[in-house]
N, C-alpha and C positions, 0 to 999 in steps of 0.2 A: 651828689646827683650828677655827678660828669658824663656827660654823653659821649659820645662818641662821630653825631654826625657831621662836625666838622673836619675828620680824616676822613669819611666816607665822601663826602664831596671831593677830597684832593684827590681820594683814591681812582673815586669816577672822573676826573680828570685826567688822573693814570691811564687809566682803562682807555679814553677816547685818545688819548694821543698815540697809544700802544695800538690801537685799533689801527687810526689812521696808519699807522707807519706799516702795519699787517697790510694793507688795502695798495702800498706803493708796493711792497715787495713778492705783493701777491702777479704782477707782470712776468712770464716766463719767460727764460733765457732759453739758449744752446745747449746750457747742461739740467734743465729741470724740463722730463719729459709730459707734454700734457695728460688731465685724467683720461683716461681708457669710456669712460662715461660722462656726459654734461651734468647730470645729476647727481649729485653725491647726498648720501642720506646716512650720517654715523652719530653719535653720541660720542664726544671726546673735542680733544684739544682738536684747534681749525686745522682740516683739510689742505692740501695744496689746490689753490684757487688760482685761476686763468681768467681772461676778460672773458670767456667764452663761455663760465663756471655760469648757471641761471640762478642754483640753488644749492646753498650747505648749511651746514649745522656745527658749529662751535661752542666751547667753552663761554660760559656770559662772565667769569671772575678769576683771573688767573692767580687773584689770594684767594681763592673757594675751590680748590680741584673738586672736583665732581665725589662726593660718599659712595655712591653706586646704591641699587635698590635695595639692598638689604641693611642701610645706616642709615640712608635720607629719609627726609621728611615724607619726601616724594619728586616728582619731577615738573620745573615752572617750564615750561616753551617759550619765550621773550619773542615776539616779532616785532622789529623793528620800525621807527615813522620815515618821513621825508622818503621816499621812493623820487618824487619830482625832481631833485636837486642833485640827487644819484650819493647825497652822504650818507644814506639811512644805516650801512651797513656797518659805517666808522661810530654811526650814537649808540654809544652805551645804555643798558638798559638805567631806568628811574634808579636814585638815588635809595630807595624805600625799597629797593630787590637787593640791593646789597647787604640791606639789613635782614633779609630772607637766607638767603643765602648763612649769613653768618649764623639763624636758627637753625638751620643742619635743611636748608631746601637744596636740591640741585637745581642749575638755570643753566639753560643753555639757550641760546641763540639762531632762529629760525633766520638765516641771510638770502636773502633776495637779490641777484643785480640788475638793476633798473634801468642800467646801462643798454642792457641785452633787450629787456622784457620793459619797454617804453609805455607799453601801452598793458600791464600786467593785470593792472585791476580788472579789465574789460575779460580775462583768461581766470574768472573766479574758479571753473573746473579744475585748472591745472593748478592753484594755488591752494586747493580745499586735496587734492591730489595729494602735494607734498607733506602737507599737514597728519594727515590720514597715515601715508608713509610711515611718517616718525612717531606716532602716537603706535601706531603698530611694533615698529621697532621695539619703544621704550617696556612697550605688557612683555614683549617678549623677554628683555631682561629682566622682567619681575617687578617693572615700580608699578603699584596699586593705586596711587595716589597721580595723575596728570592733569595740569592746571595748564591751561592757556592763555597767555597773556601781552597786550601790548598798547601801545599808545599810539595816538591817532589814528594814520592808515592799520597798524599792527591791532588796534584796539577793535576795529570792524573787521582786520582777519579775523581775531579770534569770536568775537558775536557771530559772522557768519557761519563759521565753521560749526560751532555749535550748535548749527541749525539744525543738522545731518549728524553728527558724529556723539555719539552714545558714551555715559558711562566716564564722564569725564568729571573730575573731584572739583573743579570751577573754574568758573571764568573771568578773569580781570581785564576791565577796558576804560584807557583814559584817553578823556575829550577822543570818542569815538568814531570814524568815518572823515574828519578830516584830512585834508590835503587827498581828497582819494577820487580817482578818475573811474566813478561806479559807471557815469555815462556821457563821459565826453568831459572836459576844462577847462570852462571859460573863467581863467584865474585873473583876467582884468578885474571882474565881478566881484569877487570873492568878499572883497569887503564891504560891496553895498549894501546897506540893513534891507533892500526890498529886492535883495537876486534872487534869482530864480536857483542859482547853483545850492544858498543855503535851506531851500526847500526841500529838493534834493538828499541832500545830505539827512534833514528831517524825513522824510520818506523811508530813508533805508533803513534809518535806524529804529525807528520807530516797530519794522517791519523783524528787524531783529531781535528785538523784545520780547516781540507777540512771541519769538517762535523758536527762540535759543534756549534750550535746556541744558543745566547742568547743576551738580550736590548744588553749590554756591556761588552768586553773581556776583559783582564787583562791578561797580559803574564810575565814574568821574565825567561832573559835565560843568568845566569852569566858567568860572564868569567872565565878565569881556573877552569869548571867544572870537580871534578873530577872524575866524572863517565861518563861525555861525551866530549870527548876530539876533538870536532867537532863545530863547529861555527852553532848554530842555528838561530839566527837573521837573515842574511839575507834571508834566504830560510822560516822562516818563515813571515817575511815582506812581502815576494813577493806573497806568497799561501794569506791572510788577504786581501791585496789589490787589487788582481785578484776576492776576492771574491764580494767584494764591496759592503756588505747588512746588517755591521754589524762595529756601531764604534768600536776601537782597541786599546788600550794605551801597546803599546810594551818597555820596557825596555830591550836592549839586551847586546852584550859582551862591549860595548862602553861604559858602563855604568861606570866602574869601581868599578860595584858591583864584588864581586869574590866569587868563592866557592859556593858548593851545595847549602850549608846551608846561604847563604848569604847577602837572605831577612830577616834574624835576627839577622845583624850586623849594626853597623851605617853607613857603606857604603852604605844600604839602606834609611837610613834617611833623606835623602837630595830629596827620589821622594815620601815618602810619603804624603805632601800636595796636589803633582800632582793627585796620588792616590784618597785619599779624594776627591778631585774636580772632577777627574772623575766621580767618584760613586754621587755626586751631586743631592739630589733628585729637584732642580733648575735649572739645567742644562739638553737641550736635545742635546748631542752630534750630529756629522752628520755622516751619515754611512763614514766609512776611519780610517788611524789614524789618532789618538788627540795628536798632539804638545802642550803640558803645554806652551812649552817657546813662542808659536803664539796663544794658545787659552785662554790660561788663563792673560795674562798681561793686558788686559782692565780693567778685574774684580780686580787684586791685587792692581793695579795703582789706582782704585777707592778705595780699601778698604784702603789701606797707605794714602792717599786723595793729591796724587802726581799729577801734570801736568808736563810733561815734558816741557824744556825752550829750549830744538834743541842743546843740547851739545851729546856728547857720553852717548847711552845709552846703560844698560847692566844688562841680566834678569838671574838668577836662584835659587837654591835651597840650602841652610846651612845645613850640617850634626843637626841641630836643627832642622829639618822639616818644614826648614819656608821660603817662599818668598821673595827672595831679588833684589831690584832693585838699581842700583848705576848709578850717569848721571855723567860723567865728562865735566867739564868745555870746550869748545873751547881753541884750543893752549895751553892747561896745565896750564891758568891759571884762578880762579876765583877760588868759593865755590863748593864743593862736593855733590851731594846729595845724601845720602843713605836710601833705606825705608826697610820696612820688614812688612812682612805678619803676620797671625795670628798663623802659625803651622796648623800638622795635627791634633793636640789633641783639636784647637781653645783657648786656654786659654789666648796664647799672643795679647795683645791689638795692631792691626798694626798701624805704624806711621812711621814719616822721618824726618829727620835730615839735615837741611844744616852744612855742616861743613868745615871748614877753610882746605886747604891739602897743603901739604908739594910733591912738583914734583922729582924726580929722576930718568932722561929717561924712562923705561918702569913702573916705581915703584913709589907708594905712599905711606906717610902716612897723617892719622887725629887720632885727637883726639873726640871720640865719647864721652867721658866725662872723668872726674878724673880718673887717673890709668886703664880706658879704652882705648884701643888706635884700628885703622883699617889699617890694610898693606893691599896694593896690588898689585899685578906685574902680567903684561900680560904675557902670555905662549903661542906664537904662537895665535892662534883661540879663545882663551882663557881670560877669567883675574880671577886670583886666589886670594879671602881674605881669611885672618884671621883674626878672632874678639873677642877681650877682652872682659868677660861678666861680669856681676856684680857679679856669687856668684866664681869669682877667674878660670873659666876652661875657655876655648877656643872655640870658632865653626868656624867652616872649609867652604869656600863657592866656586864654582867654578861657574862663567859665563860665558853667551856669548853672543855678541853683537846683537843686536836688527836691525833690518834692518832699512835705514833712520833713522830719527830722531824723531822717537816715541818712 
């Protein structure tokens, strides 16, 4: 069950240092003449960029060349965060689009300079503008499929944009609206639990909810945000489900994803297959939200080539991106069965394992193979493993029990 997301982290390491170094040698000389245009609007490898450049569009993976419309899944938009600190352009997208990417998605890179456009939020026209541009573009190459997607400030481009812009296959947004100058920055603030800025920020978003349409939504609203020091989740559950005309895959503070930035740690890794299978060009969602742990376990159960035997059973997600299913024996005593899914990158072959367990009241172990071993111990609602992998690290799994005996 080898994953893969520990080269995908060094790779997105790659990416950001290759960025950065794209970003210094993006200054023009005597022999590199400026663009003919400030705006540059192409699908492909980056552009020649000048500090003068406001907006382009890049390649998001230079191990992922672009399929083109007629092989890709379809086409992701990545807009970028931190506008304020003028790096946004050198952050690579989330660790969990690389694993897209590797499904056959294209991603490319909506780039903003911050440098130029200081006060760019406050210019939502011209930003809903350039959007509109490249979404135009891409129909015009034929891709069918246009998802728009990004984190933080990127995450409320794309809600916003949504507002207005039709016909679009869904929208991914993490920890939404932060770091974003919708009305002004008073960033002293930012961290007091009773500012007036994370109201704000609750305002907009809230506003974008009501009124962002697209096939399928994607949300992320971590816990200990720290620029909104207010529980989004349930108020945005409740505004999605009132609305009823659009499925929803919400991740919220329960997640024990944390921090702004926090769809690009591995504490996101554990919903990116959910993820993926949302975005599912096989899958028609049904307007509401999408429970992974109720809507997807028929499809993982079939891809592990598992049948359940009516012992305890128990479904979720490995900090490895991958599907996990565990049946405990009746009365604590028999074989174990554990399966696992393919990941979100798909590389991993899914399969299952009966294996011999070792009972100690709430806690077990087995042995998955030589010097492999699987702990687990119920927590309340919960059952927590840890699993010995073959190249020597560890991945982290948390479940929850399956209703009846499916």
């Amino acid at each position: 069950m080898r994953s893969s997301w520990s080269w995908l982290l060094a790779m997105a390491l790659t990416v950001l240092a290759g960025s950065a170094g794209a970003q210094t040698n993006a200054t023009p000389t005597s022999s590199r003449p400026a663009p003919a245009a400030e705006e540059i609007t192409v699908i492909g490898k980056r552009p020649v960029v000048t500090p003068q450049t406001s907006y382009w569009v890049e390649d998001a993976f230079a191990t992922y060349p672009l399929l083109g419309p007629n092989f890709a899944q379809g086409l992701i938009i990545w807009n970028h965060p931190f506008p304020w600190n003028h790096a946004g352009p050198a952050v690579p997208p989330i660790r969990a689009m690389e694993g897209l990417a590797a499904l056959g998605w294209d991603i490319i890179r909506m780039q903003r300079n911050s440098r130029i456009e200081s006060a760019w939020e406050s210019e939502t026209v011209r930003v809903h503008e350039q959007l509109v541009g490249q979404i135009e573009s891409a129909k015009a190459q034929g891709y069918k499929r246009i998802v728009l997607a990004g984190q933080e400030v990127g995450g409320g481009i794309s809600l916003e944009a949504g507002k207005t812009i039709d016909g679009l296959y869904a929208i991914i947004a993490f920890a939404p609206n932060t770091g974003i100058k919708w009305a002004g920055w008073p960033r002293q603030m930012i961290n007091s639990p009773t500012d007036s800025w994370g109201q704000v920020i609750l305002t907009r978003t809230w506003d974008q909810l009501e009124h962002t349409h697209a096939g399928r939504l994607m949300v992320l609203f971590p816990d200990a945000d720290e620029q909104v020091p207010h529980l989004r989740g349930p108020t945005a559950r409740d505004i999605l489900t009132k609305r009823g005309d659009q499925p929803f895959l919400l991740v919220d503070e329960t997640s024990q994803v944390r921090g702004t930035a926090g769809a690009d740690t591995a504490d996101f890794d554990s919903y990116a297959s959910c993820m993926d299978l949302f975005l599912s060009t096989d899958l028609t969602p049904r307007p509401g939200e999408f429970h992974c742990g109720a809507d997807e376990v028929p499809l993982a159960l079939a891809q592990m080539g598992i049948k359940p035997h009516g012992g305890e059973s128990w479904f979720g997600y490995s900090t490895r991106g991958q599907t996990i299913y565990l049946e405990l024996p009746p009365g604590g005593h028999g074989p174990v069965t554990y399966g696992w899914g393919a990941g979100a990158n798909g590389k991993a072959k899914p399969g299952f394992k009966s294996l011999d367990a070792k009972f100690t009241a709430d806690a077990f172990t087995a042995d998955l193979a030589p010097d492999q071993a699987i702990r687990g111990i119920r927590q309340g609602a919960l059952l927590r493993l840890t699993v010995d992998l073959e190249d020597g690290t560890r991945a982290a799994v948390v479940l929850h029990r399956l209703p009846g005996n499916s």
